[in-house]
Biopython code that builds the backbone (N, CA, C, O; Angstrom):
import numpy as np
from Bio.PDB.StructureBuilder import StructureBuilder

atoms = [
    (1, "UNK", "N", (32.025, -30.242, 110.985)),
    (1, "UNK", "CA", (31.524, -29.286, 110.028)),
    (1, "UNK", "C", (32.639, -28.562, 109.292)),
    (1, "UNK", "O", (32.441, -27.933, 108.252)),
    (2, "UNK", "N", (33.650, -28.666, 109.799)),
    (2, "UNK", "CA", (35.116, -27.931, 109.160)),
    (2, "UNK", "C", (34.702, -28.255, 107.766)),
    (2, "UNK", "O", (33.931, -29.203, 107.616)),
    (3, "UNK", "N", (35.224, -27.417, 106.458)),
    (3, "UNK", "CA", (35.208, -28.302, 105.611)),
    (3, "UNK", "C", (33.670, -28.313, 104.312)),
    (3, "UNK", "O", (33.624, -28.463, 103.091)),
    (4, "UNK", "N", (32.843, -28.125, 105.150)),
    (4, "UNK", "CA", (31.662, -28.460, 104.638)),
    (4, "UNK", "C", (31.659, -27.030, 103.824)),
    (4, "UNK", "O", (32.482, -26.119, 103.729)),
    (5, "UNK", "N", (30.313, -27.264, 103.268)),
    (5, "UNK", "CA", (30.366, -25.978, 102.094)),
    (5, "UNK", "C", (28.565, -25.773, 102.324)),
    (5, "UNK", "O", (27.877, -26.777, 102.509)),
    (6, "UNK", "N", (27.853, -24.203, 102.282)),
    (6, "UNK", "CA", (26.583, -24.265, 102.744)),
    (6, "UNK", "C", (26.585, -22.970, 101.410)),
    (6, "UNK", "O", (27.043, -21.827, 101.417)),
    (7, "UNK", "N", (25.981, -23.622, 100.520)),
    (7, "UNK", "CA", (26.179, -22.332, 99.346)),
    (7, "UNK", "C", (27.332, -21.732, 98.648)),
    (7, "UNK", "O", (27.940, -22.440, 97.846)),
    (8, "UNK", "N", (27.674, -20.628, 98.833)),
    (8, "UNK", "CA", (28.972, -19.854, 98.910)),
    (8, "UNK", "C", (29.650, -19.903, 99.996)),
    (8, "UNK", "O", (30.657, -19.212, 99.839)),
    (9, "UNK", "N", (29.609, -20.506, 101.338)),
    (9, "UNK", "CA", (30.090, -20.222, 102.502)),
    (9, "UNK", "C", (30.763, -21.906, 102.501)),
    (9, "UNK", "O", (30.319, -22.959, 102.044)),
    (10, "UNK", "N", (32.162, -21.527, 103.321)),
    (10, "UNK", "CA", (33.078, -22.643, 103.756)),
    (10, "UNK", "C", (33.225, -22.678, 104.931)),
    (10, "UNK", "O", (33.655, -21.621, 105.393)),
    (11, "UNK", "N", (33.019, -23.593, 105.751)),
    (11, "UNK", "CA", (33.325, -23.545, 107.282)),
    (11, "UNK", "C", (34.937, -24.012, 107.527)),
    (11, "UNK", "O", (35.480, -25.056, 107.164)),
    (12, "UNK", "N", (35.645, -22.590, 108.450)),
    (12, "UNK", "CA", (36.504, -22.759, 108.141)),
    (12, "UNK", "C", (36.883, -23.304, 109.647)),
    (12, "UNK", "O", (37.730, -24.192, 109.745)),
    (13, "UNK", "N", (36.319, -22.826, 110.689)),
    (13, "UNK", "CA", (36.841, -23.361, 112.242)),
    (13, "UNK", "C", (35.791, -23.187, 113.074)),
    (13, "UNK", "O", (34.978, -22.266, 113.000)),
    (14, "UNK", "N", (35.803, -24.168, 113.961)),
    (14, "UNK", "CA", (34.711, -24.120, 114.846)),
    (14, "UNK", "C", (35.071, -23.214, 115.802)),
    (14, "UNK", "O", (36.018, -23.502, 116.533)),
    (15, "UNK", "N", (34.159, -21.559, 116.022)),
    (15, "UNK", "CA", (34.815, -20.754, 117.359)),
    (15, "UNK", "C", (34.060, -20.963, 118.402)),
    (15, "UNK", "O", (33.558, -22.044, 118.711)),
    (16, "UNK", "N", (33.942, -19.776, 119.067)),
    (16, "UNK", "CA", (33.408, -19.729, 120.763)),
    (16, "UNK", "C", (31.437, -19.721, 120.284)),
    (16, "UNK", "O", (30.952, -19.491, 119.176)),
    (17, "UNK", "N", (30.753, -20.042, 121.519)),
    (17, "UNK", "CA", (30.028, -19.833, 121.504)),
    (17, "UNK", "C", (29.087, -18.646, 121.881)),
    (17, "UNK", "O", (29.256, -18.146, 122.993)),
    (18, "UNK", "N", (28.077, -18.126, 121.038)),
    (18, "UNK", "CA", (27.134, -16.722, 121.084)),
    (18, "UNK", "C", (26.846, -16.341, 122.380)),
    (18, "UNK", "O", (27.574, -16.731, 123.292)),
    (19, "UNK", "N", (25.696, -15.494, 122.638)),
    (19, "UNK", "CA", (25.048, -15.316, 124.149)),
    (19, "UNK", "C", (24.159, -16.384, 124.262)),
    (19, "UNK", "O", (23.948, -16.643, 125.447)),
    (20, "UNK", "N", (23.555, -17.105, 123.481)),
    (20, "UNK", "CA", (22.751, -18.535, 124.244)),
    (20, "UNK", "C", (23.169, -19.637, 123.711)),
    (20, "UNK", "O", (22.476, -20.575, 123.320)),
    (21, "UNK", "N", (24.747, -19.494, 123.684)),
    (21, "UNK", "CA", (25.161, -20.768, 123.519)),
    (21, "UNK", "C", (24.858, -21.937, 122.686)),
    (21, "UNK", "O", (24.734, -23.136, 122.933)),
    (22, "UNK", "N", (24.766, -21.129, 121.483)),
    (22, "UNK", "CA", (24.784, -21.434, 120.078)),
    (22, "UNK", "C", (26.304, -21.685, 119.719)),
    (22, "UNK", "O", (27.173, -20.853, 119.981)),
    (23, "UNK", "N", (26.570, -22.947, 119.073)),
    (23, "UNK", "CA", (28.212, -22.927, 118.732)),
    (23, "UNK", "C", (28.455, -21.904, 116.932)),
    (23, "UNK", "O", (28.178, -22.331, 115.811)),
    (24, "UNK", "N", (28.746, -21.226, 117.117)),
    (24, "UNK", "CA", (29.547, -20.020, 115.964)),
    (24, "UNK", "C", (30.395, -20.691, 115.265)),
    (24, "UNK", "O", (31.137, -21.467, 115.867)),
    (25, "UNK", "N", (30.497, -20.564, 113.850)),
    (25, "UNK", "CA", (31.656, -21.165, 113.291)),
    (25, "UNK", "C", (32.202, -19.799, 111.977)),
    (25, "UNK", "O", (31.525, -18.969, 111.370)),
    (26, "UNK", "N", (33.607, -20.080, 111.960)),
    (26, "UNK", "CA", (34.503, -19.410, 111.354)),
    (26, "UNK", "C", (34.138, -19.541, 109.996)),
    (26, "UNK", "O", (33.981, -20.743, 109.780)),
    (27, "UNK", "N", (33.862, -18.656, 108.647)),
    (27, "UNK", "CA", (33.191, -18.871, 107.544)),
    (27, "UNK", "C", (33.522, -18.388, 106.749)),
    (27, "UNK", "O", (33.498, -17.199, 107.068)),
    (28, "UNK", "N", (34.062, -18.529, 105.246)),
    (28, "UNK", "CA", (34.524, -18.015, 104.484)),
    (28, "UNK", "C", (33.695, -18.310, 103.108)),
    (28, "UNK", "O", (33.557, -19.402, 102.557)),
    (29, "UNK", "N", (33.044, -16.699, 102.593)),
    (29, "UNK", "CA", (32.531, -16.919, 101.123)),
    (29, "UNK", "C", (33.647, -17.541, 99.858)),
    (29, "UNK", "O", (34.769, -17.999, 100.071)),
    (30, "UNK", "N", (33.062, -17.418, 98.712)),
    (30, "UNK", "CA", (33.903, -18.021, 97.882)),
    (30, "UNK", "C", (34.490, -16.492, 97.247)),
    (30, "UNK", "O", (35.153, -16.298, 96.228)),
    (31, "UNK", "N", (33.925, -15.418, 98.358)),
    (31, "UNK", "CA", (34.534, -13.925, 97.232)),
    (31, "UNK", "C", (35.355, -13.124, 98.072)),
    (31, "UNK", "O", (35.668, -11.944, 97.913)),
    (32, "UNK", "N", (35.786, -14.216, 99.344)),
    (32, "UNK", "CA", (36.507, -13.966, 100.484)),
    (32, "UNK", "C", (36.518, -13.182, 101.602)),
    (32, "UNK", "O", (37.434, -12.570, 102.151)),
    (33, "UNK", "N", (34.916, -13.336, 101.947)),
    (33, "UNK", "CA", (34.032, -12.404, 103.153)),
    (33, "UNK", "C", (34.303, -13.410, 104.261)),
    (33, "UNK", "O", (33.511, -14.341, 104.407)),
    (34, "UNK", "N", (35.234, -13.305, 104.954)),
    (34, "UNK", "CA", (34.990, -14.301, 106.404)),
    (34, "UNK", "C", (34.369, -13.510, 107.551)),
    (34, "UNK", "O", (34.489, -12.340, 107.915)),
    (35, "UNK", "N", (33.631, -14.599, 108.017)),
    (35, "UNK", "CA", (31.865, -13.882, 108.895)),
    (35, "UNK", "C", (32.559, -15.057, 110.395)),
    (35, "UNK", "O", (33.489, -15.795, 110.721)),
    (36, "UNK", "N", (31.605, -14.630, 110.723)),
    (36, "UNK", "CA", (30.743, -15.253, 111.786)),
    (36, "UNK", "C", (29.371, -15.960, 112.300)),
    (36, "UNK", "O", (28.458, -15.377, 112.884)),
    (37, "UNK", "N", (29.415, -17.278, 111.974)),
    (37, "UNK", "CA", (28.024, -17.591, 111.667)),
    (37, "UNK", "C", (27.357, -18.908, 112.588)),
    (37, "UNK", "O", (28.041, -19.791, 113.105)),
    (38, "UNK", "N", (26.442, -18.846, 112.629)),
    (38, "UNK", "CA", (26.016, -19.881, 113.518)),
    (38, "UNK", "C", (25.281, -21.047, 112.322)),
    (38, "UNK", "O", (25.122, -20.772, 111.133)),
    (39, "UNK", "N", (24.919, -22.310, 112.941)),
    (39, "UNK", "CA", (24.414, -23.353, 112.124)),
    (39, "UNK", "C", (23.870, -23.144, 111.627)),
    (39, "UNK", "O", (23.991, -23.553, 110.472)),
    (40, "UNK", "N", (22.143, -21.874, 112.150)),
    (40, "UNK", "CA", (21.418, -22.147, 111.826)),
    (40, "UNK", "C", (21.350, -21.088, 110.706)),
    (40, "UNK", "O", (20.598, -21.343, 109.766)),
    (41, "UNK", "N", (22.116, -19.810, 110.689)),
    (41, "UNK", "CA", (22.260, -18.947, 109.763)),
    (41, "UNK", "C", (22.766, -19.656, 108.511)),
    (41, "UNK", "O", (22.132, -19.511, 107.466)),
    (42, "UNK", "N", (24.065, -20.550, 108.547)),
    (42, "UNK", "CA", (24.586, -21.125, 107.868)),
    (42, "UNK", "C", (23.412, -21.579, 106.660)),
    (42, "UNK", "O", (23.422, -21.421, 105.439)),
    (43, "UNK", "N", (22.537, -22.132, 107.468)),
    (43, "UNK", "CA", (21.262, -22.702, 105.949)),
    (43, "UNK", "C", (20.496, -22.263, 105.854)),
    (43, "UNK", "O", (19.613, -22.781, 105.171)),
    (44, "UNK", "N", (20.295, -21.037, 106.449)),
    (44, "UNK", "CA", (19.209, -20.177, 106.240)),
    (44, "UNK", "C", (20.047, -19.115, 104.695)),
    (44, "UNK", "O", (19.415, -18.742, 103.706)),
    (45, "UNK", "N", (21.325, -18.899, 104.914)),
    (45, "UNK", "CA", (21.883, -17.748, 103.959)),
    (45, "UNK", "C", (22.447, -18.754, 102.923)),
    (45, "UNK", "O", (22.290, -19.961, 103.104)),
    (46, "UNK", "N", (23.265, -18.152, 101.569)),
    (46, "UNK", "CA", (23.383, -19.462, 100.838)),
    (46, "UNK", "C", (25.425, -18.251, 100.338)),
    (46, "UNK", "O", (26.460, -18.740, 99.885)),
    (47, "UNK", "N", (25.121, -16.573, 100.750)),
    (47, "UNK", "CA", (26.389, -16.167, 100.287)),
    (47, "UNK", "C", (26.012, -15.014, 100.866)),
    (47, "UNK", "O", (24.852, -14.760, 101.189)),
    (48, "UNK", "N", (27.350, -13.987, 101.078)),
    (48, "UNK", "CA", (27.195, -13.032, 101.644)),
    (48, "UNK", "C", (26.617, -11.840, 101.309)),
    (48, "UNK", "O", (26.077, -11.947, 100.208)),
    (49, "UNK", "N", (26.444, -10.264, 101.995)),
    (49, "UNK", "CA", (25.941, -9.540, 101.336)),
    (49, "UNK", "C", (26.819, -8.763, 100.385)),
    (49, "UNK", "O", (26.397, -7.612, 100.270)),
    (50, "UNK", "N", (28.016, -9.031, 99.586)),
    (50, "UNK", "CA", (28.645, -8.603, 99.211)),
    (50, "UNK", "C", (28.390, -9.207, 97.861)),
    (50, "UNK", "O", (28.171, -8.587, 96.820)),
    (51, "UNK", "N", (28.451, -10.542, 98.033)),
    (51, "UNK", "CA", (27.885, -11.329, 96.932)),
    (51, "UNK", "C", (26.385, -10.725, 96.206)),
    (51, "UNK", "O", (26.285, -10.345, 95.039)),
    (52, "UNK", "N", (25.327, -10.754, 97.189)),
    (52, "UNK", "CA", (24.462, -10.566, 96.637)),
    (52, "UNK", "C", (24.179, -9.191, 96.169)),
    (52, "UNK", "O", (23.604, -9.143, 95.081)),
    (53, "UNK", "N", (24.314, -8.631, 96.452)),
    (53, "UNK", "CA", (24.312, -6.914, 96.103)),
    (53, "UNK", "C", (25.016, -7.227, 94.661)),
    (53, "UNK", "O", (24.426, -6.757, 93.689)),
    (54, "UNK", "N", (26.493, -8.144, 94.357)),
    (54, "UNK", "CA", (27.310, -7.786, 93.053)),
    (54, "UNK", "C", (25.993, -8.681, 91.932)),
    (54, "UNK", "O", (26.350, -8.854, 90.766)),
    (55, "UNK", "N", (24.837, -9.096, 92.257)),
    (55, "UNK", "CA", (23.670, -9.720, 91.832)),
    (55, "UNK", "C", (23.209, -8.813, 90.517)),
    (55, "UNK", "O", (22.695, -7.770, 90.921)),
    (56, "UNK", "N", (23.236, -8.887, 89.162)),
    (56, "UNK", "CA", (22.595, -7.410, 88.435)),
    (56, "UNK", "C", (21.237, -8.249, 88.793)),
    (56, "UNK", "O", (21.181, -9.468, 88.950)),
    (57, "UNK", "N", (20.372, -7.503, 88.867)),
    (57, "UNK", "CA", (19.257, -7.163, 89.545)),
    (57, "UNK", "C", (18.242, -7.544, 88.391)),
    (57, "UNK", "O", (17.194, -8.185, 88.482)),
    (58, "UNK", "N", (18.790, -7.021, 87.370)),
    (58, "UNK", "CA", (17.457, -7.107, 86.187)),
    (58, "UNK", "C", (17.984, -8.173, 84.874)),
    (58, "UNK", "O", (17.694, -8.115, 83.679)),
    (59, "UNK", "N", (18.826, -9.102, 85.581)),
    (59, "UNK", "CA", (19.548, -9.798, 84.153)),
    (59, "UNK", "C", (19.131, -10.979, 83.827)),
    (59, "UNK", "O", (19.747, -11.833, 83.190)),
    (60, "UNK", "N", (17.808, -11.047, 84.375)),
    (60, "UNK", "CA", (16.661, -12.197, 83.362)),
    (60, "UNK", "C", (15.713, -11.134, 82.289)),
    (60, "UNK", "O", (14.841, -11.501, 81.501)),
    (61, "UNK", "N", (16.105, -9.979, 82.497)),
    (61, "UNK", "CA", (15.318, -9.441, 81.359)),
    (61, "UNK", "C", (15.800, -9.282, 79.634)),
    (61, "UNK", "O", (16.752, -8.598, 79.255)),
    (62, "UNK", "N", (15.121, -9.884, 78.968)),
    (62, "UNK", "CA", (15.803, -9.813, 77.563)),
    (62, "UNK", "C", (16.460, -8.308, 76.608)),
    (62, "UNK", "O", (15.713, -7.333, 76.687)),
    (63, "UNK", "N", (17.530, -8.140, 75.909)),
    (63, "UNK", "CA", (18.060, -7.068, 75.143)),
    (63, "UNK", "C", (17.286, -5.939, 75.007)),
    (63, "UNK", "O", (16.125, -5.963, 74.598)),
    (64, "UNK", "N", (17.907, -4.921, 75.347)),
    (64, "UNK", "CA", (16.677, -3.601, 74.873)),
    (64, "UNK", "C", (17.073, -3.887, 73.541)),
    (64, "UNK", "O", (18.174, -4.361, 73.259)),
    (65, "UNK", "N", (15.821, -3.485, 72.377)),
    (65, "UNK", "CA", (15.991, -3.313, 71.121)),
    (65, "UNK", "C", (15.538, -1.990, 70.778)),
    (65, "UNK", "O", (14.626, -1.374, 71.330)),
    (66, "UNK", "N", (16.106, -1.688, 70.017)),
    (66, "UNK", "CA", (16.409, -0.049, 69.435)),
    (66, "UNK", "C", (15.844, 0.311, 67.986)),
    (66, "UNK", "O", (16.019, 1.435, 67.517)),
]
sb = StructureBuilder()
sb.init_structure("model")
sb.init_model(0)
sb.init_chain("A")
sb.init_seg("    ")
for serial, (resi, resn, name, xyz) in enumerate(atoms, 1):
    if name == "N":
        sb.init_residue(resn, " ", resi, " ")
    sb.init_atom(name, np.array(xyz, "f"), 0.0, 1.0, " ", f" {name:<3s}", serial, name[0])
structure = sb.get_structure()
């Protein structure tokens, strides 16, 4: 999995395993948030919350006009 890419996230090293022995891997966004993440988070999330928060919120809405 080194290598692989799950959204915004890069797996950067395979670490230790969780409390039920889930294998954790070392993870780096593309906006340089390195986490801690397990497989299954890995494809459940697609970027971090740093990423998504910098999201404008309302920018499918068209020009105010005046």
């Amino acid at each position: 999995m080194i290598g692989e890419k799950f959204g915004k996230w890069t797996v950067i090293e395979e670490a230790e395993k969780n409390k039920y022995g889930k294998a954790l891997y070392k993870v780096q966004c593309e906006c340089g948030t390195i986490r801690m993440k397990s497989d299954f988070h890995l494809r459940r999330t697609d970027k971090c919350k740093k990423c998504h928060r910098l999201k404008a919120p309302f920018s499918n809405l068209p020009p105010k006009v005046e």
